[in-house]
MOPAC internal coordinates of N, CA, C and O (Angstrom, degrees):
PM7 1SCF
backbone

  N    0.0000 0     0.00 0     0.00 0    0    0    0
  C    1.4516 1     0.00 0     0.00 0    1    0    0
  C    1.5277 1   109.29 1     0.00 0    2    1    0
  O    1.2310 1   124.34 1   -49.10 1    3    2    1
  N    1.1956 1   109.28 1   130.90 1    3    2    1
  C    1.7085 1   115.14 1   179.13 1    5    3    2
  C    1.2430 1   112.39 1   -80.46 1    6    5    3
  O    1.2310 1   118.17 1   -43.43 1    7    6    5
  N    1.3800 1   121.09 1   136.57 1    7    6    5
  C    1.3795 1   147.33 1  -148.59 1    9    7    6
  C    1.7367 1    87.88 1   -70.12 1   10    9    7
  O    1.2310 1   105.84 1   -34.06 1   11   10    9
  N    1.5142 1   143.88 1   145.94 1   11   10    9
  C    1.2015 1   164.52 1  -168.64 1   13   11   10
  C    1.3314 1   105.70 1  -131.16 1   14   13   11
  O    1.2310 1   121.68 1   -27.87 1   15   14   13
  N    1.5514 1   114.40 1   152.13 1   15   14   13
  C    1.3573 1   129.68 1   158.90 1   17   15   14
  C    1.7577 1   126.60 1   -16.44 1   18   17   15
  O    1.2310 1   135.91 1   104.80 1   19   18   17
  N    1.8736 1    86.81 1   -75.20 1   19   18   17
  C    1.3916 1    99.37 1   173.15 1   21   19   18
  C    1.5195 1   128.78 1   -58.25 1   22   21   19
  O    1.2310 1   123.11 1   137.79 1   23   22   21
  N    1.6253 1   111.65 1   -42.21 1   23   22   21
  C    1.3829 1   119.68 1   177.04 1   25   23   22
  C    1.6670 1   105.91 1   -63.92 1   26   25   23
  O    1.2310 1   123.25 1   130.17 1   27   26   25
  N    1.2242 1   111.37 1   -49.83 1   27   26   25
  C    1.8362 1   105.82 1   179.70 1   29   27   26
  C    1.6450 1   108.06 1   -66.80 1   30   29   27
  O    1.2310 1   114.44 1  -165.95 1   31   30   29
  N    1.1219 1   128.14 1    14.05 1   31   30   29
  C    1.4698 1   109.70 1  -171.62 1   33   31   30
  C    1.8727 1    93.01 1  -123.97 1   34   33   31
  O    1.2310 1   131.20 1   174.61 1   35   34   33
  N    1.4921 1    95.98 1    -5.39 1   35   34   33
  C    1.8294 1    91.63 1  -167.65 1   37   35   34
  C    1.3756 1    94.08 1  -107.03 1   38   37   35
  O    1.2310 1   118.25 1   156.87 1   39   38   37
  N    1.6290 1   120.94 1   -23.13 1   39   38   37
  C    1.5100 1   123.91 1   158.94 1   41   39   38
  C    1.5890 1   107.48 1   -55.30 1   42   41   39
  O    1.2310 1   113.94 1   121.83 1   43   42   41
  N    0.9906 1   129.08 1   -58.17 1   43   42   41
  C    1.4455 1   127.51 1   172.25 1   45   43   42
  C    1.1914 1   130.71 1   -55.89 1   46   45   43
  O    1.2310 1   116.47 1   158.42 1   47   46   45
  N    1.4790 1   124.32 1   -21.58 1   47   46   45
  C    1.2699 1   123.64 1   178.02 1   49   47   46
  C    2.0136 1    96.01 1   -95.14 1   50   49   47
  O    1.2310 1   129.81 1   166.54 1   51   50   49
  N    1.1645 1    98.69 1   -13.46 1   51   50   49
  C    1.7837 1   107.92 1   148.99 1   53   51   50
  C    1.3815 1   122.59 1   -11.86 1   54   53   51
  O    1.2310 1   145.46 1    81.39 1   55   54   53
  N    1.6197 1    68.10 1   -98.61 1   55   54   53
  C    1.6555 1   116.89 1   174.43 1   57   55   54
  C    1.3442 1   119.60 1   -45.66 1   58   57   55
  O    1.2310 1   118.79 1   133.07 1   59   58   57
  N    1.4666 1   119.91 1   -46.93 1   59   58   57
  C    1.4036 1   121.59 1  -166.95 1   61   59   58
  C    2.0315 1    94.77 1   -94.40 1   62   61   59
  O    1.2310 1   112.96 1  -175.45 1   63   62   61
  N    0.8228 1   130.90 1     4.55 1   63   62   61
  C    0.9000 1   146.82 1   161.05 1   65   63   62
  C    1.6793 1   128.71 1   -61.49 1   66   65   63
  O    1.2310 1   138.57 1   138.56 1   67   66   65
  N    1.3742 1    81.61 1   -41.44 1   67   66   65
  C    1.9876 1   110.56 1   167.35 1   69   67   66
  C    1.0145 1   137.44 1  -108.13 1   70   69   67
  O    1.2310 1   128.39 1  -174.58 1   71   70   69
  N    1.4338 1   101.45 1     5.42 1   71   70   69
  C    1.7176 1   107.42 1   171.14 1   73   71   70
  C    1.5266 1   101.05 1  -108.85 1   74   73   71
  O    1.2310 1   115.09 1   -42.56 1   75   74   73
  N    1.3764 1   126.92 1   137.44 1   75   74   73
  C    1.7069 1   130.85 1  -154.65 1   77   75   74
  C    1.7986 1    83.40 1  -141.62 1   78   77   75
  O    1.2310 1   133.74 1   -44.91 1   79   78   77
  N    1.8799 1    91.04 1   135.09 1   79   78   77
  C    1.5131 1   128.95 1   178.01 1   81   79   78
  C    1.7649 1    75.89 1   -60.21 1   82   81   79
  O    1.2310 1   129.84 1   -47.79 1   83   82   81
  N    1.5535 1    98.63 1   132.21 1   83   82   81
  C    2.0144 1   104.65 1   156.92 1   85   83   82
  C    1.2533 1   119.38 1   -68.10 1   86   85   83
  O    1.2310 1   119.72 1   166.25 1   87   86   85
  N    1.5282 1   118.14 1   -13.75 1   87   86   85
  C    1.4149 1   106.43 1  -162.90 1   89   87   86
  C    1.6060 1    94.41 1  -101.27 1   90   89   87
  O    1.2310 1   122.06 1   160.70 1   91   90   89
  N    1.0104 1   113.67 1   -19.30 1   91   90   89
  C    1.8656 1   121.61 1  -148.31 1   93   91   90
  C    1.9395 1    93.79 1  -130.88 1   94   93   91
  O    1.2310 1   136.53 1   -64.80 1   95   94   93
  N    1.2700 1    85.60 1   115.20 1   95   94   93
  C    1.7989 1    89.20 1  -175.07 1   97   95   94
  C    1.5248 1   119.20 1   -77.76 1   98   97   95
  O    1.2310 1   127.34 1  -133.02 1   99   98   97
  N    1.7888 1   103.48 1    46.98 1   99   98   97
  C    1.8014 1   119.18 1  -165.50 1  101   99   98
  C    1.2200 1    90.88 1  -120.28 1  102  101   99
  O    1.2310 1   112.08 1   -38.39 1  103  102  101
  N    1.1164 1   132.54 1   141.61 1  103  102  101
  C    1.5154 1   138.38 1   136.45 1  105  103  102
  C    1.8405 1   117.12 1   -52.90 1  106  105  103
  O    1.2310 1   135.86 1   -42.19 1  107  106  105
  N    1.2182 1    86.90 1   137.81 1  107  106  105
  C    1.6859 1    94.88 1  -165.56 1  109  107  106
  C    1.6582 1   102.11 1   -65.96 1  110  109  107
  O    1.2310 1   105.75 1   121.32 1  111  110  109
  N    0.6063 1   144.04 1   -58.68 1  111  110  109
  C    1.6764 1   142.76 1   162.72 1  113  111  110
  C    1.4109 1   104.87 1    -5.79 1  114  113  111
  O    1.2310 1   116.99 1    96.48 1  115  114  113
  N    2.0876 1   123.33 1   -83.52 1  115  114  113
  C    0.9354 1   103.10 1   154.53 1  117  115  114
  C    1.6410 1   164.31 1   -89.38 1  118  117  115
  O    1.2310 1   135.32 1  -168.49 1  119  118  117
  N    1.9221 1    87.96 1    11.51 1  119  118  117
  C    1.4195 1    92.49 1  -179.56 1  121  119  118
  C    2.3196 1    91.05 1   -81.65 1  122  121  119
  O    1.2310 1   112.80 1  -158.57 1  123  122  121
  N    1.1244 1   131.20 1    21.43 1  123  122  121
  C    1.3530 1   126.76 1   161.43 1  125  123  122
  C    1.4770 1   112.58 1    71.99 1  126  125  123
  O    1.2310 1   128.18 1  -144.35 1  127  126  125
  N    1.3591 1   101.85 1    35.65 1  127  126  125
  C    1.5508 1   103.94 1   166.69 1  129  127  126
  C    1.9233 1   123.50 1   -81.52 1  130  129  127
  O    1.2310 1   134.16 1   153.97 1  131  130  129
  N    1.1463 1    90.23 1   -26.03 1  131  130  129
  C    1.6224 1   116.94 1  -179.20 1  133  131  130
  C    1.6094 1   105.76 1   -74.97 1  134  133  131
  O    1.2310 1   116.67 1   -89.46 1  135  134  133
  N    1.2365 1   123.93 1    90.54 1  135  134  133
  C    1.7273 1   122.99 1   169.45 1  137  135  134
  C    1.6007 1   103.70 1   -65.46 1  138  137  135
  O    1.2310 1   117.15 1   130.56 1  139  138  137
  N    1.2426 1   123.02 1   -49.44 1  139  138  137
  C    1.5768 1   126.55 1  -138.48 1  141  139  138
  C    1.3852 1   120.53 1  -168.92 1  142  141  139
  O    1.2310 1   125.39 1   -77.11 1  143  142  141
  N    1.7538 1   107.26 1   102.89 1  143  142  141
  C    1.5517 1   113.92 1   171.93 1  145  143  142
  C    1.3744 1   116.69 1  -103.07 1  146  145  143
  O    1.2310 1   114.55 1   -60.26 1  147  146  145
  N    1.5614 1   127.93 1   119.74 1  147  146  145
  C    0.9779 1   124.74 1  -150.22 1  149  147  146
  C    1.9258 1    91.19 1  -133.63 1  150  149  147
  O    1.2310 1   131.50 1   -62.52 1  151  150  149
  N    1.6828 1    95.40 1   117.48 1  151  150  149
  C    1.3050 1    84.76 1   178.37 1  153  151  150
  C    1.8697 1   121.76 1  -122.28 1  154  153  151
  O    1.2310 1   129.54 1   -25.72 1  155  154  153
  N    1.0595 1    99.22 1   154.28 1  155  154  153
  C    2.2326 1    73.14 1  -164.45 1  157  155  154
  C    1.9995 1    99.83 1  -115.24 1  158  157  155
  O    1.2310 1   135.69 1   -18.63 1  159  158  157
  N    0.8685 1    87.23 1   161.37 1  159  158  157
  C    1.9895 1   104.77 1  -173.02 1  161  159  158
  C    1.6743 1    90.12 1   -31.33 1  162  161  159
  O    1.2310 1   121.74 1   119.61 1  163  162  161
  N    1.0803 1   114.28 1   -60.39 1  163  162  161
  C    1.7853 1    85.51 1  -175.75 1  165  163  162
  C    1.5757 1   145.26 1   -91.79 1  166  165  163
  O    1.2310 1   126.47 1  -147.87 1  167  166  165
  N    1.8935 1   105.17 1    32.13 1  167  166  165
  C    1.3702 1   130.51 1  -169.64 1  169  167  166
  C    1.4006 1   103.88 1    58.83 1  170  169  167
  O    1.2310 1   119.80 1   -95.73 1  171  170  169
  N    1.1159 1   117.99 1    84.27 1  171  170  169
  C    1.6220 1   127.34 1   162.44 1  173  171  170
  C    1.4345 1   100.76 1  -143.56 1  174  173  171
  O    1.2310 1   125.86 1   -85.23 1  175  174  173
  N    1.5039 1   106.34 1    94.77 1  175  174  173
  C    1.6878 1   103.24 1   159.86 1  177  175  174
  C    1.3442 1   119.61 1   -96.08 1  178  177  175
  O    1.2310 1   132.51 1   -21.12 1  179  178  177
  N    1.7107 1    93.43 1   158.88 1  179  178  177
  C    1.0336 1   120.38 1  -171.55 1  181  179  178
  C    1.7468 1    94.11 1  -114.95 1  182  181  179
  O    1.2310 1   123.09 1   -31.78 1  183  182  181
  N    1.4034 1   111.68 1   148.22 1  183  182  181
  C    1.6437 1   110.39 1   171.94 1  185  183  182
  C    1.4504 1   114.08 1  -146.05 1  186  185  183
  O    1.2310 1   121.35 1   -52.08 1  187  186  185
  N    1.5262 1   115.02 1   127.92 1  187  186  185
  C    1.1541 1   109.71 1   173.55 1  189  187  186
  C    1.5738 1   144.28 1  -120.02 1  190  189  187
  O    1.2310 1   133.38 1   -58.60 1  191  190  189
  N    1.2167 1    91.74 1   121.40 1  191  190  189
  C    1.7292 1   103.21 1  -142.83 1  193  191  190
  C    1.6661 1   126.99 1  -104.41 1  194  193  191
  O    1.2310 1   105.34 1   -46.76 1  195  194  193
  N    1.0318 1   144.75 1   133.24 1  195  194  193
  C    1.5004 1   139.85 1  -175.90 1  197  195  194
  C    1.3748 1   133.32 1   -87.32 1  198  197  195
  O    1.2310 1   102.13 1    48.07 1  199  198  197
  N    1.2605 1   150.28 1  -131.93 1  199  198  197
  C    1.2911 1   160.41 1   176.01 1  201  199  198
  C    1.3432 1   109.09 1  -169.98 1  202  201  199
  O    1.2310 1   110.84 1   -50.66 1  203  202  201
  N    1.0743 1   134.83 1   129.34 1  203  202  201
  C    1.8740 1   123.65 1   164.99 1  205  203  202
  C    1.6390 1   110.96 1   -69.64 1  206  205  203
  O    1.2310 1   124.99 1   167.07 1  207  206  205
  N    1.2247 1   108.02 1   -12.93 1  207  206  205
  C    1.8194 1    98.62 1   137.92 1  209  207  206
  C    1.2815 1    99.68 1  -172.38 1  210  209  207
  O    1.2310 1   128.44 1     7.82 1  211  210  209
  N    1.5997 1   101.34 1  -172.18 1  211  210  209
  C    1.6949 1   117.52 1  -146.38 1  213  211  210
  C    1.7225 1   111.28 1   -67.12 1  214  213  211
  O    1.2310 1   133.99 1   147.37 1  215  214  213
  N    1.5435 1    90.55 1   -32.63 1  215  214  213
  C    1.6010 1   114.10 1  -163.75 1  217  215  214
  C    1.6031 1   117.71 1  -111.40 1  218  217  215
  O    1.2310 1   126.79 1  -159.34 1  219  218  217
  N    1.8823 1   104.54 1    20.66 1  219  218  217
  C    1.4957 1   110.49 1   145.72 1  221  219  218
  C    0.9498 1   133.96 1   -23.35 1  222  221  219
  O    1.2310 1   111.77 1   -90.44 1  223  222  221
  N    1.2338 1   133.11 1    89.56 1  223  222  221
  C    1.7779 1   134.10 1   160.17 1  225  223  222
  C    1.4961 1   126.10 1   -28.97 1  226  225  223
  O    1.2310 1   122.46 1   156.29 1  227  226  225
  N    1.3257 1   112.90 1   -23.71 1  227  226  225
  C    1.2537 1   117.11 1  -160.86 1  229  227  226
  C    1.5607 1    97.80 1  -147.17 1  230  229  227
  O    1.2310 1   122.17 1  -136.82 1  231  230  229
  N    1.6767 1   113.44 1    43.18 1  231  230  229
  C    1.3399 1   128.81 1   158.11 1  233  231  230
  C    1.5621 1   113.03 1   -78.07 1  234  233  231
  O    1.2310 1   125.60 1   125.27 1  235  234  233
  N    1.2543 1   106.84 1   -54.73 1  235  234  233
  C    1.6669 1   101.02 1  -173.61 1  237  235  234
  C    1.8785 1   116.35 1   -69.10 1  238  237  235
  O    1.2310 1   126.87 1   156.82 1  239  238  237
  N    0.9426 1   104.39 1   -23.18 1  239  238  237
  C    1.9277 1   121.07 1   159.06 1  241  239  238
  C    1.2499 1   108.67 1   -58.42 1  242  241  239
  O    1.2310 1   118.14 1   126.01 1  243  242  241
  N    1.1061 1   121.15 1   -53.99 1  243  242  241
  C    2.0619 1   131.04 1  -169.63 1  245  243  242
  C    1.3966 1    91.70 1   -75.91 1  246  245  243
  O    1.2310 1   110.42 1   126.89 1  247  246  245
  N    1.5078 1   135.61 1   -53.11 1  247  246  245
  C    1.3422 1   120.35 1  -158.96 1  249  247  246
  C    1.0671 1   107.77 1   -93.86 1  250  249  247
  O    1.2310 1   116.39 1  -162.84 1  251  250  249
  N    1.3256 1   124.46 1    17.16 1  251  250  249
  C    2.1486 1   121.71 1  -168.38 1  253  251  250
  C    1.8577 1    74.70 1  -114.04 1  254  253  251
  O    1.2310 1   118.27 1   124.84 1  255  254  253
  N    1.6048 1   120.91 1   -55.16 1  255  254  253
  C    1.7797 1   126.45 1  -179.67 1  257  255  254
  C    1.4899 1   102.65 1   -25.68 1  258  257  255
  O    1.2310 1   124.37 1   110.49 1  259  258  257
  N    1.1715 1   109.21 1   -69.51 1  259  258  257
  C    1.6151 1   121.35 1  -158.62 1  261  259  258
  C    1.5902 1    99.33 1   -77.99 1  262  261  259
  O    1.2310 1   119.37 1   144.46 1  263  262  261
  N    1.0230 1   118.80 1   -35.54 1  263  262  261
  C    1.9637 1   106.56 1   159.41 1  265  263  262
  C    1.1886 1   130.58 1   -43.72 1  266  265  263
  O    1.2310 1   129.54 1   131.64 1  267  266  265
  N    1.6001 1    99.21 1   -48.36 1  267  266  265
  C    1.6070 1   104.48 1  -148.59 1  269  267  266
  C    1.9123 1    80.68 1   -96.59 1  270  269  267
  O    1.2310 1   113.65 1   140.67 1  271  270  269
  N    1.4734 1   129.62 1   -39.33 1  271  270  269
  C    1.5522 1   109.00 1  -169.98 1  273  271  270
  C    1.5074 1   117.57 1   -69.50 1  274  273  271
  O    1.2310 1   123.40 1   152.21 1  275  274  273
  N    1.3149 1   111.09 1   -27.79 1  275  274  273
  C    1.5645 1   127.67 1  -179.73 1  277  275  274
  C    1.3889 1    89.39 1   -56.39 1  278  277  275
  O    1.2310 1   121.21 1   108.67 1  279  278  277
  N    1.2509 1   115.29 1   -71.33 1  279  278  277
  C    1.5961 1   111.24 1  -176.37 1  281  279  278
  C    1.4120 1   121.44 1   -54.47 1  282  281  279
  O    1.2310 1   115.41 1   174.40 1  283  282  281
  N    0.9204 1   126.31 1    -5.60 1  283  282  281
  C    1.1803 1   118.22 1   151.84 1  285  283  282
  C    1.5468 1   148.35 1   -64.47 1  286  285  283
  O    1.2310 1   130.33 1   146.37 1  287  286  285
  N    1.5937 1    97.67 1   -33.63 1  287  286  285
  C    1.2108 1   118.73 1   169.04 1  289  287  286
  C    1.7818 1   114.39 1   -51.55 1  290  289  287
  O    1.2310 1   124.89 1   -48.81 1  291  290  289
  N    1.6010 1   108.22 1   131.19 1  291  290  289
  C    0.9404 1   107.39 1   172.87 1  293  291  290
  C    1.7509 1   126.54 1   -67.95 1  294  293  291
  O    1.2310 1   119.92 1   -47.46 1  295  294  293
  N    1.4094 1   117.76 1   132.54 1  295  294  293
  C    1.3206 1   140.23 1   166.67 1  297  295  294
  C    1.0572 1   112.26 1    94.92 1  298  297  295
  O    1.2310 1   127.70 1  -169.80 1  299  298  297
  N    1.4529 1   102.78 1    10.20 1  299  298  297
  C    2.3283 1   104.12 1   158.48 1  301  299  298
  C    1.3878 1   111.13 1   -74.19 1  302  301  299
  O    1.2310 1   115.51 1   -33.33 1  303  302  301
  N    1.0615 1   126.12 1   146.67 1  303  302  301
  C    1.3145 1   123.14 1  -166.15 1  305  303  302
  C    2.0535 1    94.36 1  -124.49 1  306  305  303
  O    1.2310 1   116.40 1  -179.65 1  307  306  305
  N    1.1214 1   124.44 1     0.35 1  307  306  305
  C    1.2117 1   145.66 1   179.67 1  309  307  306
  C    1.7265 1   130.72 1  -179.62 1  310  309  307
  O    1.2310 1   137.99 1   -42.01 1  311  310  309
  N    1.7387 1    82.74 1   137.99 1  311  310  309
  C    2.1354 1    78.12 1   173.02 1  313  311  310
  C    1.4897 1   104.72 1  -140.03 1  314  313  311
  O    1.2310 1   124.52 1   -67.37 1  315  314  313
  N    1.3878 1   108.93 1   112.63 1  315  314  313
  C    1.4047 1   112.12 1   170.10 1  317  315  314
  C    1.7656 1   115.61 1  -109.76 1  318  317  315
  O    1.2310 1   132.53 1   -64.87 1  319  318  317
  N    1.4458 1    93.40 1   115.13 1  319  318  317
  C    1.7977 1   107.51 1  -166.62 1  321  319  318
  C    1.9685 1   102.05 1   -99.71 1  322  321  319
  O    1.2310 1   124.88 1   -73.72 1  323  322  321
  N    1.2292 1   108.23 1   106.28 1  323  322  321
  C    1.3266 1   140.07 1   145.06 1  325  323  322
  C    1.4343 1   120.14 1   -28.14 1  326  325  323
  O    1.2310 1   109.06 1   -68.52 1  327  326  325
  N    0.9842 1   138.10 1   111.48 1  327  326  325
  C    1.9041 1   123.05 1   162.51 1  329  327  326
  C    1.7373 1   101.12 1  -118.89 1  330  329  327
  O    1.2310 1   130.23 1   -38.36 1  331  330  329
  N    1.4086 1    97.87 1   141.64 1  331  330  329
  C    1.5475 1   101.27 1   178.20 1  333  331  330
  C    1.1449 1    85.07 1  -149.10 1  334  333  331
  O    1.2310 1   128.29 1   -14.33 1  335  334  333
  N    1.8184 1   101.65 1   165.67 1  335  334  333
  C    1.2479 1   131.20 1   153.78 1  337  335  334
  C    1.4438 1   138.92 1  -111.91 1  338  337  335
  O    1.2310 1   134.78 1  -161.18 1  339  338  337
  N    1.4965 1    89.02 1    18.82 1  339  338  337
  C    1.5243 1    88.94 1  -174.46 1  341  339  338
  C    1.9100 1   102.08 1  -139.50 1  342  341  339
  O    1.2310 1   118.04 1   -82.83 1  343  342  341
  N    1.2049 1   121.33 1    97.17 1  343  342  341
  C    1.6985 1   106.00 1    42.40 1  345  343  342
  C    1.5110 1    96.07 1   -91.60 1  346  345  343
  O    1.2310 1   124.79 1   -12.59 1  347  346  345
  N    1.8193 1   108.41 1   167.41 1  347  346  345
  C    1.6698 1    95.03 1   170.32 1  349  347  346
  C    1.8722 1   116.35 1   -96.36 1  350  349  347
  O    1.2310 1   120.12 1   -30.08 1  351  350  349
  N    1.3791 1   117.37 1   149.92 1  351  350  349
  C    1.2127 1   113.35 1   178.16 1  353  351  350
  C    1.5224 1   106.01 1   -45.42 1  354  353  351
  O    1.2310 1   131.87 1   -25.02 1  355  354  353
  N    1.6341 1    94.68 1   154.98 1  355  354  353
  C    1.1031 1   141.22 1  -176.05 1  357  355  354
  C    1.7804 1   132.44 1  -115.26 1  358  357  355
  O    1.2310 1   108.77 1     4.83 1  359  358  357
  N    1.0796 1   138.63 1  -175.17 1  359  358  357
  C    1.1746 1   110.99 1   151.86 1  361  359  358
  C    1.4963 1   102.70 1  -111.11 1  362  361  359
  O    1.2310 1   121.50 1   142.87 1  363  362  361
  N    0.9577 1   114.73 1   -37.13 1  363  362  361
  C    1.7642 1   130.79 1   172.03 1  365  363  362
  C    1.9589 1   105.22 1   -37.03 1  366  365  363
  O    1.2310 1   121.66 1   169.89 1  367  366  365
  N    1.3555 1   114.42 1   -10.11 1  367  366  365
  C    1.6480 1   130.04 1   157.82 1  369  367  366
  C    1.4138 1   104.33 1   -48.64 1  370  369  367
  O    1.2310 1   124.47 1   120.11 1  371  370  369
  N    1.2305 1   109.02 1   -59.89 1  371  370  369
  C    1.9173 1   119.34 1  -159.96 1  373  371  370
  C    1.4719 1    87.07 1   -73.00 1  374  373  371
  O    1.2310 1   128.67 1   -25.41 1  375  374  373
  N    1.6454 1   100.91 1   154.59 1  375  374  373
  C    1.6910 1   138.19 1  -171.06 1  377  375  374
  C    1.4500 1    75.78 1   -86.36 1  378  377  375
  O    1.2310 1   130.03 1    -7.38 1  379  378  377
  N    1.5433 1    98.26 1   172.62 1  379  378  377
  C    1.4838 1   131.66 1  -166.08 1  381  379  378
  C    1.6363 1    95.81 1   -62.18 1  382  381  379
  O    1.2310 1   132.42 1   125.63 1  383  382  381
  N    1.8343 1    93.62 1   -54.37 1  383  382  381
  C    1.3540 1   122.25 1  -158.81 1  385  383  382
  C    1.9334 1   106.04 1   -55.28 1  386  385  383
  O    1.2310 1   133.92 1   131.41 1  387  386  385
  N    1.5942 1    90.69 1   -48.59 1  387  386  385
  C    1.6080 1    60.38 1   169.45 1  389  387  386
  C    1.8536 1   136.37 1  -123.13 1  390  389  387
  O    1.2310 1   130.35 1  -134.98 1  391  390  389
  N    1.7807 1    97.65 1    45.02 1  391  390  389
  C    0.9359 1   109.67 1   171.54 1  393  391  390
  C    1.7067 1    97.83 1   -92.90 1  394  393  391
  O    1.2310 1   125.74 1   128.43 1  395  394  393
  N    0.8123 1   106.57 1   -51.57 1  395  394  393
  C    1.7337 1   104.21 1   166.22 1  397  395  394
  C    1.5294 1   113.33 1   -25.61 1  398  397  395
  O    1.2310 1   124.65 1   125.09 1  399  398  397
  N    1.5972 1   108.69 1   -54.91 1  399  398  397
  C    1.5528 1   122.81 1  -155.71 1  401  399  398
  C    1.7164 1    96.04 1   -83.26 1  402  401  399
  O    1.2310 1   121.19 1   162.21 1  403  402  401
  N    1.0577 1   115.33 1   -17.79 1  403  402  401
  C    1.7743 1   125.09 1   165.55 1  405  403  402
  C    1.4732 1   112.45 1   -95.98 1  406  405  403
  O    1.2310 1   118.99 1  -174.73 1  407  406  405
  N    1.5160 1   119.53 1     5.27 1  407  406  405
  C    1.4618 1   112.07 1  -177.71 1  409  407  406
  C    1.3802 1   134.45 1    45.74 1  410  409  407
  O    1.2310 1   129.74 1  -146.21 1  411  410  409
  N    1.6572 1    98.83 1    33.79 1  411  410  409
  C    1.6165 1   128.10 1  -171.82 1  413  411  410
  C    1.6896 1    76.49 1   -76.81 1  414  413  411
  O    1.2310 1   118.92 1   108.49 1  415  414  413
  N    1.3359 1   119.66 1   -71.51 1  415  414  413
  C    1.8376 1   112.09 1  -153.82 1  417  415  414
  C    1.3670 1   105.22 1  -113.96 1  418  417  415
  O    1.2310 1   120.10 1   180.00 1  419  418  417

């Protein structure tokens, strides 16, 4: 069966699932670095992604990670990864679940 919209976008939230901020023991997926996966009729995503700030050390590492594993996934035929700052992270990004699991609340 040939890889679909939905199946390549739940492989990716996979993926981004397993690549973890160095400083912050969250995976960027849900620690809310990931704004926007945008995928078009012939599997070429696009992703648009943040920093928990501007002057991350280990921004150009996180955004080459999430290039090169996305691309990995079978039946993308492209991945072009985005970094913005606007809006800029927050902590109010992270789910309940793992502000709890950081003993934020």
């Amino acid at each position: 069966m040939a890889p679909n919209k939905e199946t390549i976008n739940d492989a990716i939230i996979n993926c981004l699932k397993n690549i973890y901020d160095p400083e912050i023991p969250v995976n960027i997926f849900d620690l809310g670095l990931i704004y926007n996966i945008d995928i078009d009729d012939e599997l070429n995503v696009k992703i648009l992604m943040t920093m928990t700030a501007p002057d991350c050390p280990e921004a150009e590492y996180m955004f080459q990670e999430v290039k090169q594993m996305v691309g990995y996934i079978e039946g993308i035929k492209s991945v072009d990864v985005e970094l913005t700052f606007n809006p800029p992270w927050d902590w109010n990004s992270l789910s309940d679940d793992v502000k709890c699991d950081l003993g934020l609340i």
